[in-house]
PLY file of the C-alpha trace (Angstrom):
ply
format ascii 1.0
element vertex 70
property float x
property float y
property float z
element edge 69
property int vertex1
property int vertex2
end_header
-6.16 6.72 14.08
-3.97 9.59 14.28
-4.98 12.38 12.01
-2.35 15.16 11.21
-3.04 17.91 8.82
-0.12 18.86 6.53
0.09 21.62 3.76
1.77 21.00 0.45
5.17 20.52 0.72
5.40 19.30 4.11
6.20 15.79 5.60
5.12 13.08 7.84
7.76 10.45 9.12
7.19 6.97 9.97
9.93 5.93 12.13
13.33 6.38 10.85
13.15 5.01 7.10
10.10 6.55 5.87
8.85 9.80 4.67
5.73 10.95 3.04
5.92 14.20 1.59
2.74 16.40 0.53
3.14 17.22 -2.97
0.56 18.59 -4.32
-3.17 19.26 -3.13
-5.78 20.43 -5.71
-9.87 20.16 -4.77
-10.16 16.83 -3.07
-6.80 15.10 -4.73
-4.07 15.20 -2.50
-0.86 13.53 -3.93
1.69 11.95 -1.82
5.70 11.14 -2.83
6.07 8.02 -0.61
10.52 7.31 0.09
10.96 3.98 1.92
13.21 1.03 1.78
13.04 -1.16 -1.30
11.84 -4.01 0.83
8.69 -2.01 2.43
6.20 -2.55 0.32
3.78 0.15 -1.26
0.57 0.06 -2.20
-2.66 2.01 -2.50
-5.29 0.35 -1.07
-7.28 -1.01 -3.24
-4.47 -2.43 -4.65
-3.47 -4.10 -1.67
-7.16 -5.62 -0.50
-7.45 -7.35 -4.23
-4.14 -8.94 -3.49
-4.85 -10.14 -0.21
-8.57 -11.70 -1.43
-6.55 -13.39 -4.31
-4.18 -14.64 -2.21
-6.84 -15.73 0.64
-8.95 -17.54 -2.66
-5.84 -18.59 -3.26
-5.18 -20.44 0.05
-8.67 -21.86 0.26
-8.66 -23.49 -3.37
-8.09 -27.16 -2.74
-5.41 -28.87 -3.08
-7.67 -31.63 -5.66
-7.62 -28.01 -7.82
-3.99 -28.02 -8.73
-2.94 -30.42 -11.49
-1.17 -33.76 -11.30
2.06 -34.57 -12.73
1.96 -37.76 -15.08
0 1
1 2
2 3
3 4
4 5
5 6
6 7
7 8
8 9
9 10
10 11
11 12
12 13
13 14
14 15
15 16
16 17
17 18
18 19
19 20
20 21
21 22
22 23
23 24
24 25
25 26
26 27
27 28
28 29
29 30
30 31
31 32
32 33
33 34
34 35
35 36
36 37
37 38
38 39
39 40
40 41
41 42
42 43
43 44
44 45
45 46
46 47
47 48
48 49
49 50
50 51
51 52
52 53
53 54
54 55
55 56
56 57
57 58
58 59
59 60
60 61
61 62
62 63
63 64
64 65
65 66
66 67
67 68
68 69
């Protein structure tokens, strides 16, 4: 893990398409303005792990679960 310390109002750029900008940073909230390409998605985390475990329950569900067409 790379870990870079940044003060408000400076940035961090991954590759050539995105930059995350340190807006504000007040006790142990730090918020972040995120600009990337409409197609890279963005998430916060937890967001993003209840996704994937719906999607993996998702997956595993057989396929005698789904209904039949008459």
């Amino acid at each position: 893990m790379l870990v870079i310390t940044r003060k408000s109002g400076e940035r961090v750029c991954l590759g050539d398409e995105i930059t995350i900008t340190v807006l504000d940073v007040v006790g142990s909230s730090v918020r972040l303005g995120i600009e990337a390409p409409a197609e890279v998605p963005v998430y916060r985390h937890e967001i993003w792990a209840a996704v994937k475990a719906e999607n993996q329950a998702a997956a595993e569900s057989g396929k005698g679960d789904l209904p039949t067409s008459s």
